[in-house]
C-alpha positions in Angstrom: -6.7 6.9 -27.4 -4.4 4.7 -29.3 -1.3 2.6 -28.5 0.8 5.7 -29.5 -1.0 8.3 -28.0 -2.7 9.0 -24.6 -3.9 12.4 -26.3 -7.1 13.1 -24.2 -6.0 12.2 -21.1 -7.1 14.2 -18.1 -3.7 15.3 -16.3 -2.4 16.4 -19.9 -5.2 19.4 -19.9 -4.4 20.0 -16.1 -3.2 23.6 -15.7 -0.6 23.1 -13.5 1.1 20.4 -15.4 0.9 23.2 -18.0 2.7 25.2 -16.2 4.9 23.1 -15.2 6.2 22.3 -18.8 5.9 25.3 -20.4 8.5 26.3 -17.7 10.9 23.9 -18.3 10.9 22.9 -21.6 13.4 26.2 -22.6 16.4 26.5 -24.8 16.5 22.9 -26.1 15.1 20.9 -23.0 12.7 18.4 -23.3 10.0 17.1 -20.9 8.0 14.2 -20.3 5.4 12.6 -18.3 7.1 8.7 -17.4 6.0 6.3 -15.0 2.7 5.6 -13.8 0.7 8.1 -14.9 1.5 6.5 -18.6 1.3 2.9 -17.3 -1.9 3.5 -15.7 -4.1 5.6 -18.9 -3.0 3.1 -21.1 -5.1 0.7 -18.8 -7.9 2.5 -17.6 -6.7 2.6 -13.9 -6.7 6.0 -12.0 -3.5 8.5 -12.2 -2.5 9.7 -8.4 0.7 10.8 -9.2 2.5 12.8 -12.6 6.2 12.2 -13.0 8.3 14.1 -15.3 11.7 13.2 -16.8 13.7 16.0 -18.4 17.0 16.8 -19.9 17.0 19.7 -18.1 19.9 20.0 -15.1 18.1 20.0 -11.3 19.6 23.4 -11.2 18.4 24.4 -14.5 15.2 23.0 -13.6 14.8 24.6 -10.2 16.0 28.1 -11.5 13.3 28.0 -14.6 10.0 27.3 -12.4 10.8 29.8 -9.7 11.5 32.2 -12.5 7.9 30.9 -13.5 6.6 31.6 -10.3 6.4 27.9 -9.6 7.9 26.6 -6.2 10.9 24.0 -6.1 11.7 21.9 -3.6 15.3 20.0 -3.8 13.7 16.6 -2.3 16.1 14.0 -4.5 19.0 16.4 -5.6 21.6 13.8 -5.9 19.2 11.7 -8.1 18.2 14.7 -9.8 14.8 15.0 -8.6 13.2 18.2 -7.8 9.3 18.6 -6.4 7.9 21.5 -8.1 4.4 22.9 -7.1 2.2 24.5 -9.2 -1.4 25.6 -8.2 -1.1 23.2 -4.9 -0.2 20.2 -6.4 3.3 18.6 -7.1 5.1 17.0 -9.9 8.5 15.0 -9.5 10.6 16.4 -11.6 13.7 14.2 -12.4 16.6 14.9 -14.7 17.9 12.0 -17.1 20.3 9.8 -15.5 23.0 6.9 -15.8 23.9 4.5 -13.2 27.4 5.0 -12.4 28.2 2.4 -9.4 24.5 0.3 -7.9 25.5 -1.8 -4.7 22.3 -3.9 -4.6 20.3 -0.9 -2.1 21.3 2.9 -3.5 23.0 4.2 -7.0 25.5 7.0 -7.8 23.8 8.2 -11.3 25.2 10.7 -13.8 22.7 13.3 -15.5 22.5 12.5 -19.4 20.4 13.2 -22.3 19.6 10.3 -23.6 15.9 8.9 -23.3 16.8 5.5 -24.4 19.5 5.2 -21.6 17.2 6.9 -19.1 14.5 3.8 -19.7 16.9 1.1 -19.8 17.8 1.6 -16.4 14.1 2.0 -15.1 12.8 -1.5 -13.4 9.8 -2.7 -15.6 8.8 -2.1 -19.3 5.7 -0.8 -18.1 7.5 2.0 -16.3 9.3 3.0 -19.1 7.0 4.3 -21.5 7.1 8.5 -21.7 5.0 10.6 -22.9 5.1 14.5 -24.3 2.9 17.4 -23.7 0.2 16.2 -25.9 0.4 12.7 -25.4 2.9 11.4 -28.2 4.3 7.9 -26.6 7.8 7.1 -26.6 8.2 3.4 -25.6 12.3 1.9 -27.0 11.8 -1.3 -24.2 7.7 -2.6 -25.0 6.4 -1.1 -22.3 2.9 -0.7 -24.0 2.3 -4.4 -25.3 3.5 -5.1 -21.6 1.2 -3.1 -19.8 -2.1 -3.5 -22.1 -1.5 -7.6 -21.7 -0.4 -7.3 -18.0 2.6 -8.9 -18.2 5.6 -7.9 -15.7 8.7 -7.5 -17.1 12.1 -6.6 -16.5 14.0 -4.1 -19.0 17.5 -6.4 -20.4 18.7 -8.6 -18.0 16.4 -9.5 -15.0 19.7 -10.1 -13.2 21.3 -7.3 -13.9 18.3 -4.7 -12.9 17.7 -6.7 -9.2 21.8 -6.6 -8.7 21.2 -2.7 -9.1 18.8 -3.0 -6.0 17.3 -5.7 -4.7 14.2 -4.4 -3.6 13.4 -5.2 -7.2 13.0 -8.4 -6.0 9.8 -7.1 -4.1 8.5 -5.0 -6.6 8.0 -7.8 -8.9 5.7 -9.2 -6.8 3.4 -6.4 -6.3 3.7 -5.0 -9.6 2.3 -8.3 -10.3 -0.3 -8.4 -7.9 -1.3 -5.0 -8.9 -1.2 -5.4 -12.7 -0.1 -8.4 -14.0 -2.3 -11.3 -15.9 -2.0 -14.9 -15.7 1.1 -16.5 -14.6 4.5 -14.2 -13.3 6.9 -13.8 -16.1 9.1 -16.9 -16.0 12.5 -15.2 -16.5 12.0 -12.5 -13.9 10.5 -14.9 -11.9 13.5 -17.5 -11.7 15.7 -14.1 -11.5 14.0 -13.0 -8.4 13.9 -16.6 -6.6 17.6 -17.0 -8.0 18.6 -13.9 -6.2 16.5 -13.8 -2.8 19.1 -13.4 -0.4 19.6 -9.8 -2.1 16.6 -9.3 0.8 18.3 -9.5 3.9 20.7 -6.4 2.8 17.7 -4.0 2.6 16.8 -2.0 5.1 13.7 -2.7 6.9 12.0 0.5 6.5 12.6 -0.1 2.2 10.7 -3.6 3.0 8.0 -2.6 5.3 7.1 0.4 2.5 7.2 -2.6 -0.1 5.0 -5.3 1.8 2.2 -2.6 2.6 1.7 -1.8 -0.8 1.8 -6.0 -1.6 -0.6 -7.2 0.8 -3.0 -4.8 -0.1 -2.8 -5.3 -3.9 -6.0 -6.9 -5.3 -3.8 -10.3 -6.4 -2.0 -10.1 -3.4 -2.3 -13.7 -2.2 -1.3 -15.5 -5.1 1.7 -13.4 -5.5 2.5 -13.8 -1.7 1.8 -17.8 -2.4 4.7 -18.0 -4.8 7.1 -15.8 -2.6 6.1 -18.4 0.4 7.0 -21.4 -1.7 10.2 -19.9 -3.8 11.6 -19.1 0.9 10.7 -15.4 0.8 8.5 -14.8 2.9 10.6 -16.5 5.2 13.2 -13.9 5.1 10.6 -10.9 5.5 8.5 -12.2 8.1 9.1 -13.9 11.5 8.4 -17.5 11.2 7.2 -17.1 7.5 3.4 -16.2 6.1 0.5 -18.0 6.4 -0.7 -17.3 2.6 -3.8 -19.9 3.0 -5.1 -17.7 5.8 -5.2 -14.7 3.9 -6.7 -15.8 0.9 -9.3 -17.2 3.0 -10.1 -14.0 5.0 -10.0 -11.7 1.5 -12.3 -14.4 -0.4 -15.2 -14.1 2.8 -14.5 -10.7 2.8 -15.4 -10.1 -1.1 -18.5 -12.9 -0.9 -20.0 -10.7 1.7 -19.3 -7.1 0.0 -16.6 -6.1 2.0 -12.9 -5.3 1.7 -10.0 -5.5 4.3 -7.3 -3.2 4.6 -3.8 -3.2 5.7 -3.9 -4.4 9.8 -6.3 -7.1 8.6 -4.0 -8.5 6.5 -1.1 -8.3 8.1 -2.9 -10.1 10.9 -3.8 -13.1 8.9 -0.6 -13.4 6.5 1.8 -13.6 9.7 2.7 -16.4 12.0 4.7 -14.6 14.8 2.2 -11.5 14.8 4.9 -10.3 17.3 7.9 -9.6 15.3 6.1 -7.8 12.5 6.7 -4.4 14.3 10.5 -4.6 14.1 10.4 -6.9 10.6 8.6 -3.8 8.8 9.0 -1.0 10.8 5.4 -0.7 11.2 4.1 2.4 13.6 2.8 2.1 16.9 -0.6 3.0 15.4 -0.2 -0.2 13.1 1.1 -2.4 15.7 -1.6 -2.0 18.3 -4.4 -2.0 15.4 -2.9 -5.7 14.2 -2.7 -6.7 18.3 -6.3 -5.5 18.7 -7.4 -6.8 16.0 -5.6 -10.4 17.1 -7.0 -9.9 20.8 -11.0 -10.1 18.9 -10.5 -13.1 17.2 -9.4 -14.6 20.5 -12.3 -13.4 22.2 -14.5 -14.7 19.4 -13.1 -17.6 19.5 -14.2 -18.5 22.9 -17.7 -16.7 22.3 -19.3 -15.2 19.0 -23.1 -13.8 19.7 -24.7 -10.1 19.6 -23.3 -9.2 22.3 -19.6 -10.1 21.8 -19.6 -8.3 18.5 -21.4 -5.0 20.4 -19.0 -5.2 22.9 -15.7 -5.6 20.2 -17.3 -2.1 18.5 -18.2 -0.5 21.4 -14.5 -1.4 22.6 -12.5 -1.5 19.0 -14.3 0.3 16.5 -16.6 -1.5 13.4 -13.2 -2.0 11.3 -12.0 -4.3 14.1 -14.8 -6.3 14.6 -15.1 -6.9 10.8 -12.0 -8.0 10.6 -11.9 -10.4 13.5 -14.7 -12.2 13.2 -13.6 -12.8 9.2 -9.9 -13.5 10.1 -11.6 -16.2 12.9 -13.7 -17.6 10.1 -10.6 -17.6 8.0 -8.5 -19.5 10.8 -11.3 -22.0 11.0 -13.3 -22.5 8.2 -16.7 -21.3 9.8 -18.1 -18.5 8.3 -20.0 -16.1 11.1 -24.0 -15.6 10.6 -24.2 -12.6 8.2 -26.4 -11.0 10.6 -23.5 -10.8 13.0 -21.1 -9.5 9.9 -23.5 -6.6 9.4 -23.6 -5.6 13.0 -19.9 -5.7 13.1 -20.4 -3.3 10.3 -23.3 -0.7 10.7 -24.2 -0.8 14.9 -23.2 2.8 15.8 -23.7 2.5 20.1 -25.4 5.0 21.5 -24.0 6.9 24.2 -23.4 4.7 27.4 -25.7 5.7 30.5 -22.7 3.6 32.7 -20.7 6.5 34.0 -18.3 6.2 37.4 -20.7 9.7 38.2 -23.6 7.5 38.3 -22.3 4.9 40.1 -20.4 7.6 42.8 -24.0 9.1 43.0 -25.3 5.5 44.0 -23.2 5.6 46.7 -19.8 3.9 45.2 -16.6 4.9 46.3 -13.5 5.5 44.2 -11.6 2.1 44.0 -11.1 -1.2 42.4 -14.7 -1.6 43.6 -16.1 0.9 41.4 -14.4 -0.3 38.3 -15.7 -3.8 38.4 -18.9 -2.4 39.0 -18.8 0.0 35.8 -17.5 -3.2 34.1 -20.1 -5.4 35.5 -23.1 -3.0 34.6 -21.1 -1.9 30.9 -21.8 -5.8 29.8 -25.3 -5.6 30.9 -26.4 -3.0 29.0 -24.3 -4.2 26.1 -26.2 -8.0 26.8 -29.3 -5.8 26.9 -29.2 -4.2 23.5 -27.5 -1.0 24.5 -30.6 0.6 25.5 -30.5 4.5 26.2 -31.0 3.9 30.0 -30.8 1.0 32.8 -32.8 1.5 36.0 -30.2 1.7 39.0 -28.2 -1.2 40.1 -28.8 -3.1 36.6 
């Protein structure tokens, strides 16, 4: 494979991508892959997701793969975009466009034929680079240089592009963190900084989508350091970021083999845990995992032995004990034993032999009575090992 060519590549041979050109590429069209799936065989990272760009109309488009026996799905008419699926999987299929009018959060675009024009309105060199059906590169902005020396870089005028939506202010950052080398480049750096209160007209559910896929890029932290110092955190998260924190809590993390995901670090970057619901639109299901996850390092704060941790796993789940007792380490500087770390992570409980039924057959009585009595006998068999049986009244 060659800087010209990603000939060889596995989603070229792919059937249903086959299928998916050979349908629309009729009467003069053109099709080609664009995006990520170029960005990421030029460096060796994984392809999850094939993007096509075409001269072909939406219409056009839609009309040629049903008559192919492909299904379309309008999901991005007004931008052109159709999801066609062939043999279960789908492909983005998005006509050539012009920006007609950008106010900073959407565009009105005009269809076109013209690949150069179609780049030059993309975000990031690297994202521009298309490729045909048998892996021909077409790259008018240095997206390849860009991408094979991991540098970030805006197509034109940084300015310009992050005026046309400012979530590009945000997806310098990860784009970064994900695959860029060394330091940020400078001129989309001061253009982002220069243009940060672009932030507070985005919605929140455009933000929250960005951040997730920031804080869990693999250079997440000194990205996120940058943003702190440049103010933006400020304006994404209540009360700011604490960026220290988070480093911290990934760095013990790798040392001891393991890897955090997205509650975990959400946990440690933010101040006001709190407000992070509303600031990212984050689900219930994320919400209460970062609160959980927040209620164990207090408990291990006060107390960190066997038991505690069999107790946060027996209670949490092994993910949440993990990440507590790393974020507490993180918060204060003191790593936990390692044999603690890996019971965190392996101890599977067996089942408990504290049930109300036992406790009713002891004589009990339905009540506030029998509950702190389950509670009572739960933490010693949990202080005991979790053994497959307590004699009665232990």
């Amino acid at each position: 494979m060659s800087a010209a060519s990603i000939a060889g590549a596995a989603f070229l041979d792919d059937p249903a991508f086959r299928k998916v050109i050979a349908a629309i590429e009729q009467d003069g069209d053109r099709a080609r892959v664009v995006g990520g799936a170029v960005r990421n065989t030029l460096i060796g990272e994984p392809v999850d997701d094939v993007d096509i760009a075409t001269t072909a109309t939406p219409d056009v488009v839609a009309a040629r793969v049903a008559a192919a026996g492909l299904k379309a799905v309008p999901t991005g008419i007004d931008h052109g975009t159709v999801t066609v699926v062939a043999v279960h999987r789908a492909f983005e299929v998005t006509t050539l466009r012009s920006d007609v009018e950008t106010d900073g959060r959407r565009a009105v675009v005009a269809f076109s034929r013209d690949w150069d024009g179609d780049a030059r309105r993309r975000d990031f060199t690297m994202n521009a680079v298309y490729a045909d059906a048998d892996g021909t590169l077409h790259d008018s902005v240095g997206g390849v240089a860009d991408a094979l020396s991991g540098r970030v870089r805006f197509i034109g005028d940084p300015r310009q592009r992050i005026e046309e939506d400012y979530l590009r202010i945000l997806r310098f950052f990860r784009f970064h963190a994900r695959y860029g080398r060394g330091e940020p480049d400078p001129d989309g750096l001061a253009a982002v900084i220069s243009l940060g209160e672009g932030l507070d007209r985005l919605s929140r559910e455009r933000v929250g989508a960005e951040i997730r896929k920031l804080v869990t890029a693999g250079g997440a932290a000194p990205a996120l350091a940058i943003m702190d110092e440049a103010g933006l955190l400020d304006r994404i998260l209540p009360g700011g970021g604490k960026v220290e924190r988070l480093a911290a809590a990934v760095a013990l993390a790798a040392r001891h083999g393991l890897s955090l995901g997205l509650e975990p670090r959400l946990a440690a970057l933010a101040v006001k845990r709190e407000g992070l619901m509303a600031a990212l639109r984050l689900s219930g299901q994320e919400a209460r995992r970062v609160e959980t996850i927040v209620s164990w390092c207090g408990e291990f704060s006060v107390g960190m032995d066997a038991s505690a941790v069999r107790l946060a796993v027996i209670r949490a789940g092994n993910e949440v004990a993990v990440a507590a007792l790393i974020l507490v380490a993180a918060e204060t500087g003191i790593e936990p034993p390692a044999d603690l770390l890996r019971l965190a992570g392996e101890f599977r409980p067996p089942k408990s032999p504290v049930t109300a039924a036992r406790l009713i057959a002891e004589g009990y009585k339905p009540g506030p009575a029998l509950g702190a009595e389950l509670r009572r006998r739960e933490a010693a068999w949990i202080a005991a090992g979790c053994p497959a049986d307590l004699p009665p009244g232990d």
